[in-house]
LODREN-805774 format. One record per residue: residue number from 1; residue in one letter; x, y, z of N, C-alpha, C in turn. Coordinates in Angstrom, 2 decimals, always signed. Atoms other than C-alpha are relative to their C-alpha. Example, Ala and Ser with C-alpha at 12.3 -4.5 7.8 and 13.67 -1.06 7.14 Angstrom:
<recs>
1	A	+0.89	-1.19	+0.00	+12.30	-4.50	+7.80	+0.90	+1.20	+0.00 .
2	S	-0.82	-1.19	-0.06	+13.67	-1.06	+7.14	-0.77	+1.09	+0.73 .
</recs>
This chain:
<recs>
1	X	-0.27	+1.43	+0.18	+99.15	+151.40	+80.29	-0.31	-0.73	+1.30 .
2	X	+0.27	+1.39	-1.24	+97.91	+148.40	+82.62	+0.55	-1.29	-0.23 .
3	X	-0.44	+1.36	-0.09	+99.61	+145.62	+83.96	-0.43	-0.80	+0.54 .
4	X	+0.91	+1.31	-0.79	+98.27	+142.58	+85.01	+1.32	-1.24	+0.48 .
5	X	-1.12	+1.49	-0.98	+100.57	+140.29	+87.71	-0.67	-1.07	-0.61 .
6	X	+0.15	+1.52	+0.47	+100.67	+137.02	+86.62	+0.04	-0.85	-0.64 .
7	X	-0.01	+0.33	+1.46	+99.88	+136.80	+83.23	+0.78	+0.23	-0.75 .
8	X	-1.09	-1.11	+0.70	+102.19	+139.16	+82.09	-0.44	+0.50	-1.40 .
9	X	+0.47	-0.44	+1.39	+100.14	+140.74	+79.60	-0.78	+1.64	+0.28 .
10	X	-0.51	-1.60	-0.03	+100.58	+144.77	+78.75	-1.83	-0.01	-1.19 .
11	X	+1.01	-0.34	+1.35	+97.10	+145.89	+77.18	+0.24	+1.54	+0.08 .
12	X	-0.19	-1.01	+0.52	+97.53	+148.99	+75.45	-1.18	+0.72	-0.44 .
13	X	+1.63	-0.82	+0.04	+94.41	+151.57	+75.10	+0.15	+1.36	-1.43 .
14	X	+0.07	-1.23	+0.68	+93.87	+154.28	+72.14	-0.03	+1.08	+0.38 .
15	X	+0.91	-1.35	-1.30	+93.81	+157.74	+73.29	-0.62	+0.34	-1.18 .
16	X	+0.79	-0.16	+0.98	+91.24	+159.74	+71.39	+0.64	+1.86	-0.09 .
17	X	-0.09	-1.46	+0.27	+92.19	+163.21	+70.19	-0.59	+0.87	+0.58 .
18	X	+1.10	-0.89	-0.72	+90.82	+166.51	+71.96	-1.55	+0.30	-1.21 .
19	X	+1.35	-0.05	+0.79	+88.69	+166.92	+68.51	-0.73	-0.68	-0.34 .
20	X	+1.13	+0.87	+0.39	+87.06	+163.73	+68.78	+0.51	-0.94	-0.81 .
21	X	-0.58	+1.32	+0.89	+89.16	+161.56	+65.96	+0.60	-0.91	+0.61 .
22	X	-0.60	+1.50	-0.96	+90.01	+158.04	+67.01	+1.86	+0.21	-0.73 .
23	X	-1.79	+0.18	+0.50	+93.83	+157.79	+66.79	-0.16	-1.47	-0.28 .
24	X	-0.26	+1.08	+0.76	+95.46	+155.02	+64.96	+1.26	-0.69	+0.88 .
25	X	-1.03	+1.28	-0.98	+96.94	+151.65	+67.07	+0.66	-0.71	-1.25 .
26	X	-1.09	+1.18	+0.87	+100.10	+150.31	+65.93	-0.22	-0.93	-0.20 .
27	X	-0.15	+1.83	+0.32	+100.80	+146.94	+65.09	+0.51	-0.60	+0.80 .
28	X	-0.92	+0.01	-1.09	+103.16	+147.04	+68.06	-1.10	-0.48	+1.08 .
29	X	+0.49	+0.09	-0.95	+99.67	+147.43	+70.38	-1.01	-1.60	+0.13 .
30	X	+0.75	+0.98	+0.12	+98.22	+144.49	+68.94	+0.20	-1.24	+0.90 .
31	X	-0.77	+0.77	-0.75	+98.36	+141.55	+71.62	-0.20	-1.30	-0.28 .
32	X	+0.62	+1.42	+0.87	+97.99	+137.36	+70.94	-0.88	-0.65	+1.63 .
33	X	+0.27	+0.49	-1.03	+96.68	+135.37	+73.47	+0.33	-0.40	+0.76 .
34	X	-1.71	+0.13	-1.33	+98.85	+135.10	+77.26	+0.31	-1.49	-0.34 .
35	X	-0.32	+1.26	+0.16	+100.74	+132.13	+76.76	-0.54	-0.96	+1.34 .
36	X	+0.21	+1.34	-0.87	+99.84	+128.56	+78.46	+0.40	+0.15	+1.15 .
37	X	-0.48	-0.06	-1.06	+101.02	+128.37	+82.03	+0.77	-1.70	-0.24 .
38	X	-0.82	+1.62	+0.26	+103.70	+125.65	+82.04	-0.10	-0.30	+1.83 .
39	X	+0.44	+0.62	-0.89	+103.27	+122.96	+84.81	+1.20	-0.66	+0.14 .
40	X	-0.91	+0.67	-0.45	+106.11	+121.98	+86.67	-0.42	-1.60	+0.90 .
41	X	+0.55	+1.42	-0.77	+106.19	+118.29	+88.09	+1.30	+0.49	+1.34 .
42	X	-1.27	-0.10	-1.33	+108.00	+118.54	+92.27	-0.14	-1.18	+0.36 .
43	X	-0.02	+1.26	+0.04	+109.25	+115.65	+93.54	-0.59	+0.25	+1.11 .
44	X	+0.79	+0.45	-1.28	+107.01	+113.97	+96.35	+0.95	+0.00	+1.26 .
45	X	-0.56	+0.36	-0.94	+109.67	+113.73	+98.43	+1.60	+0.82	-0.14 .
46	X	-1.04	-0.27	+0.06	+113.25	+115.36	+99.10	+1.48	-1.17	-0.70 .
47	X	-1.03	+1.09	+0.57	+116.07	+113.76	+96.55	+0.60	-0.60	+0.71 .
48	X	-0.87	+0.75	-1.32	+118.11	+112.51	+99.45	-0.71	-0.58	+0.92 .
49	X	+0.39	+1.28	-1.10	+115.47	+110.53	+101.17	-0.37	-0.98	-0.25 .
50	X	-0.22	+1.44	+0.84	+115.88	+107.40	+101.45	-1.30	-0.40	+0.38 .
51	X	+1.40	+0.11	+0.07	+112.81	+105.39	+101.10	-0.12	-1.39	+1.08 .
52	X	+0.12	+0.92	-1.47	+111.88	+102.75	+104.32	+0.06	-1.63	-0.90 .
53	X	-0.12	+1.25	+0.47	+113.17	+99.35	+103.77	-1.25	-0.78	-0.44 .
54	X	+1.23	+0.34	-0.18	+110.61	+97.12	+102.47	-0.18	-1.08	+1.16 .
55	X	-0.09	+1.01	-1.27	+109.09	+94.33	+105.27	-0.42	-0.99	-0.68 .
56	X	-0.01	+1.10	+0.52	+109.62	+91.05	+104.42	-1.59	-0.72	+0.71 .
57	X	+0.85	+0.60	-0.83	+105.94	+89.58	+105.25	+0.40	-1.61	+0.95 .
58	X	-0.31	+1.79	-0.88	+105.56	+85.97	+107.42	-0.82	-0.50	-1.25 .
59	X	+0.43	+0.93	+1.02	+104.50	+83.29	+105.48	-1.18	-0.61	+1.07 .
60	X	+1.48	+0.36	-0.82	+100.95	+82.68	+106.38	+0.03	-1.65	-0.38 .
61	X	-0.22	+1.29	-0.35	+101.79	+78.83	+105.66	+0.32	-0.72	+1.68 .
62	X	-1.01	+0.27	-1.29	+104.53	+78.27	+108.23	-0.50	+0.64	+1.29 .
63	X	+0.36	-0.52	-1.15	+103.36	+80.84	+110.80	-0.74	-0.10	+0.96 .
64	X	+1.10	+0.50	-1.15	+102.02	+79.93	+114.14	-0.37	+1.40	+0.90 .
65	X	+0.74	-1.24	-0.45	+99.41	+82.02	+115.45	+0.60	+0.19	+1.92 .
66	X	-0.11	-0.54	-1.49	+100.00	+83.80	+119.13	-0.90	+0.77	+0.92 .
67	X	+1.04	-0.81	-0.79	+98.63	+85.46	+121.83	-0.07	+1.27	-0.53 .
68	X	-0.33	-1.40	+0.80	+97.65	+89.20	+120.81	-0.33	-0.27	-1.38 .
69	X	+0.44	+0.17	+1.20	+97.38	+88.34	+117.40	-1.59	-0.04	-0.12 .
70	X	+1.31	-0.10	+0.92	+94.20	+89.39	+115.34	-0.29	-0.80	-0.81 .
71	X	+0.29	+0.93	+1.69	+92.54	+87.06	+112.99	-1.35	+0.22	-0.38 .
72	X	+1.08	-0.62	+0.75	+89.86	+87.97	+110.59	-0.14	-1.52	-0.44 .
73	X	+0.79	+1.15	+0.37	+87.56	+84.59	+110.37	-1.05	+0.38	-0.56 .
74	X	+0.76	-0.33	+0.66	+85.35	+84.49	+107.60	-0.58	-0.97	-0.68 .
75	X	+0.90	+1.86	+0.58	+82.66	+81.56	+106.99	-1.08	+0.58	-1.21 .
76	X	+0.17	-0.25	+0.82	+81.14	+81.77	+103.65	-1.75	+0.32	+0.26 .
77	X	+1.40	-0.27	+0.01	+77.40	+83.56	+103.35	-0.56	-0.63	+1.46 .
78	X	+0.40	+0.03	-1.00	+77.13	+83.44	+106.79	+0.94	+1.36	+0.97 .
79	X	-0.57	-1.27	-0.05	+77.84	+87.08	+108.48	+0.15	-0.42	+1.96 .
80	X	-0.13	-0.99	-1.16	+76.84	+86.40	+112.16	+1.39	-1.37	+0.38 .
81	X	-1.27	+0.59	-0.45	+80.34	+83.92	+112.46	+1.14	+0.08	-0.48 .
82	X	-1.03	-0.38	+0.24	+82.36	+85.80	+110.41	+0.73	+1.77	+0.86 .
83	X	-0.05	-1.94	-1.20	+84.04	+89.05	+112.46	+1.91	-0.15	+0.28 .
84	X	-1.41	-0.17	-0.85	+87.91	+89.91	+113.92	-0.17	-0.19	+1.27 .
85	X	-0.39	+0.53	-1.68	+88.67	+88.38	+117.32	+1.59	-0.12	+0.17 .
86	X	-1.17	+0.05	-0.76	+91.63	+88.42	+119.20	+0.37	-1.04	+0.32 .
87	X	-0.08	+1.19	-0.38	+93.70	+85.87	+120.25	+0.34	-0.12	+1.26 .
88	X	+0.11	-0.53	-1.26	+93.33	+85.72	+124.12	+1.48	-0.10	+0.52 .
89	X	-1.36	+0.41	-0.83	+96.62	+85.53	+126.44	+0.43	-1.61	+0.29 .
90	X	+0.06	+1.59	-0.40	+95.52	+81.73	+127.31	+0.22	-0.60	-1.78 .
91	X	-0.12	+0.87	+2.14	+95.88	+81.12	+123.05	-0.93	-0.43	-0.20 .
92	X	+1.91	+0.45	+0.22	+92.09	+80.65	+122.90	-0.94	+1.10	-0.83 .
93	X	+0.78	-0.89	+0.46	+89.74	+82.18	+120.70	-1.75	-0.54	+0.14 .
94	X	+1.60	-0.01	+0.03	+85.82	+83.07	+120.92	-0.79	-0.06	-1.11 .
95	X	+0.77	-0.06	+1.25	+83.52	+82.19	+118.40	-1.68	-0.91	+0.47 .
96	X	+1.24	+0.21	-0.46	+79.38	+81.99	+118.57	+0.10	-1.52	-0.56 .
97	X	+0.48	+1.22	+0.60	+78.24	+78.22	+118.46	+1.51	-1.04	+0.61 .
98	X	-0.80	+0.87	-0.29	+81.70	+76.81	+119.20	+0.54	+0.38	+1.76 .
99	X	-0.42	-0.47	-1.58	+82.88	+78.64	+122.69	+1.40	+0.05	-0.63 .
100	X	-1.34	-0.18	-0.24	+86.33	+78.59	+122.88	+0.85	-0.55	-0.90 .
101	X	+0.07	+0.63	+0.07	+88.42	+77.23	+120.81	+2.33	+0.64	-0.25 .
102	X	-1.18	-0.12	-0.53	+92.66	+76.68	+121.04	+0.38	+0.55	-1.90 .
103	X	-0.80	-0.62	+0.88	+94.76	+79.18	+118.23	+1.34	+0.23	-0.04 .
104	X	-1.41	-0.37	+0.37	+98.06	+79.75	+119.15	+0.24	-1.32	+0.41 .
105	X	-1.11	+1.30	+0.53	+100.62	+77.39	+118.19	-0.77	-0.91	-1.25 .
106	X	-0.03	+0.00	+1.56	+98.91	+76.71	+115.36	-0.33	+0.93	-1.62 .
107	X	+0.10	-0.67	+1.52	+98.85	+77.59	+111.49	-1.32	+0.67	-0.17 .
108	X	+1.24	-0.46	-0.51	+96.32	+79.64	+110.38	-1.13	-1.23	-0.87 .
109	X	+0.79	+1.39	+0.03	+95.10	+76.14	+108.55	-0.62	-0.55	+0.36 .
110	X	+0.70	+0.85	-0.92	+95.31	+74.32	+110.60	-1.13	+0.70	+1.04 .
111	X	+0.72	-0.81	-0.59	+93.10	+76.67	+112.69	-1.30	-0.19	-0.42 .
112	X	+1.20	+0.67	+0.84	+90.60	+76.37	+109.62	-0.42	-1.13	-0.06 .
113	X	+0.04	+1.37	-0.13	+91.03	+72.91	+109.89	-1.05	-0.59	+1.04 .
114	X	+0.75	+0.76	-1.64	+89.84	+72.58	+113.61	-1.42	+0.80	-0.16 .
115	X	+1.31	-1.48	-0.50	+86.82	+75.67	+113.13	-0.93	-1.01	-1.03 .
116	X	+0.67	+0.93	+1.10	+85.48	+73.19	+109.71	-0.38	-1.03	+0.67 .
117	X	+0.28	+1.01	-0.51	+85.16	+70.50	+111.66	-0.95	+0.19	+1.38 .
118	X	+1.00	-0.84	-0.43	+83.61	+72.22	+114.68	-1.08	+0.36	+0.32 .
119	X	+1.32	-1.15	+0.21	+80.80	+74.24	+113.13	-0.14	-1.19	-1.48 .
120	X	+0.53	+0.84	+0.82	+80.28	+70.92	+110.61	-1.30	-0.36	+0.45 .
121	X	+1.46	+0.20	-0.22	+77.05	+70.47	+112.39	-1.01	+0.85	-0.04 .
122	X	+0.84	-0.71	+0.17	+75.50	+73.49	+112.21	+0.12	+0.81	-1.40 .
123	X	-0.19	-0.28	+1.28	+77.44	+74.80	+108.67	+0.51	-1.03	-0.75 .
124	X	-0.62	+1.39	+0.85	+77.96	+71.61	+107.05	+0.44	+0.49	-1.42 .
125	X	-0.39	-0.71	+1.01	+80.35	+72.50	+104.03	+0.17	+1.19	-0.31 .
126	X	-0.55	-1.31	+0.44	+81.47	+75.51	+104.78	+1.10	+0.80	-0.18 .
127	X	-0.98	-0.83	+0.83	+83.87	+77.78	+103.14	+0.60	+0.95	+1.31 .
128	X	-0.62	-0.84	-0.93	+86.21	+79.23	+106.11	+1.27	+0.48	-0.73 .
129	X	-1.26	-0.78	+0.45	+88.95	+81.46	+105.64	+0.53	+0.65	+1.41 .
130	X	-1.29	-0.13	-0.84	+91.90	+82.23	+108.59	+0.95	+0.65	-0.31 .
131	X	-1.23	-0.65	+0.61	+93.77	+85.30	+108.09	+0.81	+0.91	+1.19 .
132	X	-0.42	-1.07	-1.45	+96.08	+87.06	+110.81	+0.03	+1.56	-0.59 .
133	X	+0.20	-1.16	+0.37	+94.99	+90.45	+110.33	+1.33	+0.95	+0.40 .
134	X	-0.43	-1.01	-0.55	+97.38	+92.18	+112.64	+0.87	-0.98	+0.83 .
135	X	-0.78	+0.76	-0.51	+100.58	+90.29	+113.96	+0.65	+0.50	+1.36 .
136	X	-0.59	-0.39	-0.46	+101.16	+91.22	+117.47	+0.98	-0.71	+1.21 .
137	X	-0.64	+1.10	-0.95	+102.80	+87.99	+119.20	+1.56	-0.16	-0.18 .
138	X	-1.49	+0.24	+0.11	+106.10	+88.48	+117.73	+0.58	+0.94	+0.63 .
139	X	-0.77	-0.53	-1.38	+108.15	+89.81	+120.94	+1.33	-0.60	-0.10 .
140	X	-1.44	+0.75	-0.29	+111.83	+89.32	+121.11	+0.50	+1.54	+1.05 .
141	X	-1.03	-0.79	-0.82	+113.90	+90.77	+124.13	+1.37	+0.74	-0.49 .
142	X	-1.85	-0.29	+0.50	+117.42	+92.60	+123.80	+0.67	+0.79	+1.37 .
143	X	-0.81	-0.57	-1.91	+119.44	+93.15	+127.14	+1.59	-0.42	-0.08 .
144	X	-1.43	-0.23	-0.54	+122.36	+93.54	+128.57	+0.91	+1.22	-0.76 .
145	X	-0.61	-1.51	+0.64	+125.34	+96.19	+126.60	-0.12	+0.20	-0.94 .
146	X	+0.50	-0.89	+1.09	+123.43	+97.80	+124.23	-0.65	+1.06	+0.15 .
147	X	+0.25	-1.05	-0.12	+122.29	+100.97	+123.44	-1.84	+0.52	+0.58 .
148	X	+1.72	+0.04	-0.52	+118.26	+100.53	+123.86	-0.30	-1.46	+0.23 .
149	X	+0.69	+1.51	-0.53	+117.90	+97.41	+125.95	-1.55	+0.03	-0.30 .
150	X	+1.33	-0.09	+0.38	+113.95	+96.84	+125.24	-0.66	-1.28	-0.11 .
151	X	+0.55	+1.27	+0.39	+111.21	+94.11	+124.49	-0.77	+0.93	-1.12 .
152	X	+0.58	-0.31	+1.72	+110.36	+95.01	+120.29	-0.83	-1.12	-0.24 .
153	X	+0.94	+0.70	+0.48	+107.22	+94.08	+118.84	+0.83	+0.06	-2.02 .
154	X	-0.54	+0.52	+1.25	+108.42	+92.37	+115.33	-1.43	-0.23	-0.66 .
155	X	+1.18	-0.09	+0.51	+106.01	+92.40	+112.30	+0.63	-0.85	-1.50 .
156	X	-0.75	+0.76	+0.94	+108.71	+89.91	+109.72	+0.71	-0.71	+0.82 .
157	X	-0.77	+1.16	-0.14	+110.81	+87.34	+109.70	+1.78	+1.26	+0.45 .
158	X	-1.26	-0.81	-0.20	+114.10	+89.08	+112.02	+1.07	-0.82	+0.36 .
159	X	-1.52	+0.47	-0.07	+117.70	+87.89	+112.52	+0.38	+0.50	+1.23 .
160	X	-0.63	-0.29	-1.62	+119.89	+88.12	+115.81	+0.22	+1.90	-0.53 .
161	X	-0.68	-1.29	+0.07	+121.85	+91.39	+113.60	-1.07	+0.83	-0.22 .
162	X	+1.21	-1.62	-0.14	+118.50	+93.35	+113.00	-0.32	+0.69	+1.31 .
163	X	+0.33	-0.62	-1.19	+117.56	+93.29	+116.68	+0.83	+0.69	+0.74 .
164	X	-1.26	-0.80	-0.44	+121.05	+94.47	+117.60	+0.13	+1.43	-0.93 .
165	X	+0.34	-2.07	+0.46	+120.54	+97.67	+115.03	-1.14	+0.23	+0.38 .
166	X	+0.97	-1.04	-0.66	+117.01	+98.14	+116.45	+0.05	+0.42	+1.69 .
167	X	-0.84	-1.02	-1.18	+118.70	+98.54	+119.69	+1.28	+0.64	+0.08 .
168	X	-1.34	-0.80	+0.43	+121.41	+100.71	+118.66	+1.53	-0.51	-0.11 .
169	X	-1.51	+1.01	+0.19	+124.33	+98.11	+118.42	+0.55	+0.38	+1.72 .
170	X	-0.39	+0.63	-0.89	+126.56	+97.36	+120.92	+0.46	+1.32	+1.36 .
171	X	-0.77	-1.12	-0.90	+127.99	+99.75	+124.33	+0.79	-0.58	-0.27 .
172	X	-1.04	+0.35	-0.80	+131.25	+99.82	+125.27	+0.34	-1.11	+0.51 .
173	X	-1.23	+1.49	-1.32	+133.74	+96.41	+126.93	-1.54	-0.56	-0.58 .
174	X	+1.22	+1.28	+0.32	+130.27	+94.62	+124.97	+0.96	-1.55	-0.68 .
175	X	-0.47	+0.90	+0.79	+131.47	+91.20	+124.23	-0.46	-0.44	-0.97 .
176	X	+0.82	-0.07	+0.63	+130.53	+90.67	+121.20	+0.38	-0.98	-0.93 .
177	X	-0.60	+1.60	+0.55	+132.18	+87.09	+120.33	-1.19	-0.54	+0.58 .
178	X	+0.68	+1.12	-0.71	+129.52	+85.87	+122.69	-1.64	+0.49	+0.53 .
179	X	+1.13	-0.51	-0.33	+126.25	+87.06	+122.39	-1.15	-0.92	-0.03 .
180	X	+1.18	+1.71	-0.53	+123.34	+84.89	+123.89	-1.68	+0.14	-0.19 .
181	X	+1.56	-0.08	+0.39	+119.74	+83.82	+122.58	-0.52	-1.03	+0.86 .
182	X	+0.55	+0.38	-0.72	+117.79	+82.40	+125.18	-1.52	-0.50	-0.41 .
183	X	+1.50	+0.51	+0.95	+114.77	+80.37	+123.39	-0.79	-0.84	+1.20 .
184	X	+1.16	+0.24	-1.55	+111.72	+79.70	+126.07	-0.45	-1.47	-0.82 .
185	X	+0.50	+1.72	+0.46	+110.88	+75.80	+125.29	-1.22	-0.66	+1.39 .
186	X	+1.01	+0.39	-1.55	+107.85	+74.11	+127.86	+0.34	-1.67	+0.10 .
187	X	+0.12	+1.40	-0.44	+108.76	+70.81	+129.75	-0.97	-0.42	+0.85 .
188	X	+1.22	+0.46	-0.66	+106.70	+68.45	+130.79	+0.19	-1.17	+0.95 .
189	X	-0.58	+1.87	-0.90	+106.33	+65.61	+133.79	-1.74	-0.45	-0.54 .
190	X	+0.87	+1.14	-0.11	+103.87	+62.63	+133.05	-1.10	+0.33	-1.09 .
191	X	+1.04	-0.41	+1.12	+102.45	+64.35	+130.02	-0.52	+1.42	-0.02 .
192	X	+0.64	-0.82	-0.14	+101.63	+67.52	+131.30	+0.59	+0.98	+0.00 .
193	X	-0.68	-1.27	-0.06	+103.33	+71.19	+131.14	+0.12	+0.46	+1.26 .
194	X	-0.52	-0.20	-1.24	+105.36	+71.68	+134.20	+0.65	+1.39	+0.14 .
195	X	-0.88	-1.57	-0.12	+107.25	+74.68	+133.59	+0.47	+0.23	-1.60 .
196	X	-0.65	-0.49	+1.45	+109.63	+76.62	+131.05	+1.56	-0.26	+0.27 .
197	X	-1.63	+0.07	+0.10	+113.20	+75.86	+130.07	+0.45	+0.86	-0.69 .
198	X	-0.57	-0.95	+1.23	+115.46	+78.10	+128.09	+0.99	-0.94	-0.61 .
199	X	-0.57	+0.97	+0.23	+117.30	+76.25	+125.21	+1.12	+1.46	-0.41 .
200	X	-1.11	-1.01	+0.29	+120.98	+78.48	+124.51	+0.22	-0.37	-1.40 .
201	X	-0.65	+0.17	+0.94	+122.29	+79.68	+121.09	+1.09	+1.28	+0.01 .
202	X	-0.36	-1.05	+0.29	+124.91	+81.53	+120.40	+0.64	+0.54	-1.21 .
203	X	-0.34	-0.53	+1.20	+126.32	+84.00	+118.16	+1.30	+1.42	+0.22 .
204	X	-1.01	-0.62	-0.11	+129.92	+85.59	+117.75	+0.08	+1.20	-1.09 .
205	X	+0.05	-1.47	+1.32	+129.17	+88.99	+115.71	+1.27	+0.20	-0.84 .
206	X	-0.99	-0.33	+0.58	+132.66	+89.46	+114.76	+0.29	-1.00	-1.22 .
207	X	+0.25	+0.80	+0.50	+132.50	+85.78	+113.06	-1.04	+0.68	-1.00 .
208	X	+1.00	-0.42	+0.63	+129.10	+86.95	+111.78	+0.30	+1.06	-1.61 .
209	X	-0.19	-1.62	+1.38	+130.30	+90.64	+109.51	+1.23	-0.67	-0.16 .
210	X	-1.24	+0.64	+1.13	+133.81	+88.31	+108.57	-0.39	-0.61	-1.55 .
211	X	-0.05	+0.72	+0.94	+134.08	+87.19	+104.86	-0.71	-1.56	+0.13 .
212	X	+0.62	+1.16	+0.18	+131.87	+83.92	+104.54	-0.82	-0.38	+1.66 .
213	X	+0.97	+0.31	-1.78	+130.01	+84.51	+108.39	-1.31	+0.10	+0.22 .
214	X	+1.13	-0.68	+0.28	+126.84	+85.61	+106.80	-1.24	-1.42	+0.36 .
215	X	+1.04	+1.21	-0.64	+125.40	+82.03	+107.72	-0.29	-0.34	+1.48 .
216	X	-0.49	-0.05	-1.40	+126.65	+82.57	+111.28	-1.74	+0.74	+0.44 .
217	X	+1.41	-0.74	-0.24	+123.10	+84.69	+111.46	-1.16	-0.52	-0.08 .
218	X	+1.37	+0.94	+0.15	+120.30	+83.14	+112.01	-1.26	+0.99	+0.51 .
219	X	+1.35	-0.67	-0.40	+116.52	+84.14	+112.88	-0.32	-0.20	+0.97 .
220	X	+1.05	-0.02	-1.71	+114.46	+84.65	+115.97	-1.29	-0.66	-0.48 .
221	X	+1.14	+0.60	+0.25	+111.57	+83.32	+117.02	-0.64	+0.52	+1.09 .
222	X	+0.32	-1.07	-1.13	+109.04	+85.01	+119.28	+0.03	-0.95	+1.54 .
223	X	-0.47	+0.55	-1.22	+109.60	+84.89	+122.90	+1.78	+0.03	+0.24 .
224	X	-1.53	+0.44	+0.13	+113.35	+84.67	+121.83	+0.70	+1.50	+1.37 .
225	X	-0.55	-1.15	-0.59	+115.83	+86.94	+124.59	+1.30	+0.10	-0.59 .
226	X	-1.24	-0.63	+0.56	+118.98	+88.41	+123.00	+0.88	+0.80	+1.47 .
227	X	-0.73	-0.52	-1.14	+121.59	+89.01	+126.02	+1.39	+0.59	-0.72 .
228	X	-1.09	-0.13	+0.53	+124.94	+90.61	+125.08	+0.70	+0.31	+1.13 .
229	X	-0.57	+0.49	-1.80	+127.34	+90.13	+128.20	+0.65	+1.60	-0.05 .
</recs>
């Protein structure tokens, strides 16, 4: 008798007599055909893991472009002024035919707005499109007693309490009635950009996780510093 791993199927052989007559196979040796192989489904992933929050995108309306930031400009049936450029440190972007032209602090619209107008003399009526490919201007600080002081690159719309769990919440003697957002604002003398001010907000966490404090939380904005005394 032979066995075959795997299949699990017993074939059974005649023996033949020493005088030559075929012996007679049961009904027993008769076999059908190995059954189907059944197909288990495994899960992709271990039952107990949890699956990564989703990320709330920015609203390509509202959102003002930054330094670092990527934008994928794309002028209609015309290849050599559509391409990905960067948006320089000075908030200026490069583009053939126009030179330079100012992106951060504004929409990516308005952006389209200023590039249509522009390149109206050499693409009169053309079809632009302004998309931030790759958001990397959103920077918020987090210092003082917490667990991973740091400067986090943000890629959504974040709140004071996210940046305090992406630096591990609070140390020790942290006050945490009085935690301070330091928002970078630019003043100006006689019209012109003189320097930077910081405008103060604050935020009392304990207020915040109380019954009805959930408005107490507000959002960042890049550049924003998060101090916790």
């Amino acid at each position: 008798m032979k066995l075959r791993f795997g299949a699990v199927l017993v074939a059974a052989s005649c023996a033949r007599m020493a005088i030559g007559a075929p012996a007679v196979c049961g009904a027993d040796d008769a076999q059908g055909p190995p059954p189907a192989p059944v197909a288990v489904a495994l899960p992709s992933s271990p039952p107990d893991a949890a699956s990564p929050p989703p990320v709330t995108p920015l609203d390509p309306v509202s959102y003002r472009i930054g330094p670092e930031d990527n934008l994928a400009i794309a002028v209609w049936q015309n290849a050599d002024l559509t391409r990905m450029v960067p948006v320089r440190p000075d908030g200026k972007i490069s583009l053939p035919l126009v030179n330079d032209v100012q992106a951060a602090g504004l929409t990516p619209m308005e952006l389209r707005d200023q590039l249509k107008e522009k390149l109206a003399e050499y693409a009169p009526g053309a079809e632009i499109s302004v998309i931030v490919a790759e958001v990397n201007s959103f920077k918020v600080s987090v210092m003082g007693k917490v667990q991973r002081p740091d400067r986090y690159l943000l890629k959504g719309p974040t709140t004071v309490l996210d940046v305090l769990a992406l630096a591990g919440g609070f140390q020790d003697f942290a006050n945490q009635e009085r935690v301070v957002v330091l928002r970078p604002e630019p003043f100006f003398v006689q019209g012109k950009q003189a320097g930077q001010t910081f405008r103060r907000f604050y935020l009392n966490y304990k207020k915040v996780i109380a019954a009805g404090g959930e408005t107490e939380n507000f959002a960042l904005e890049p550049g924003d510093i998060v101090v916790v005394p």
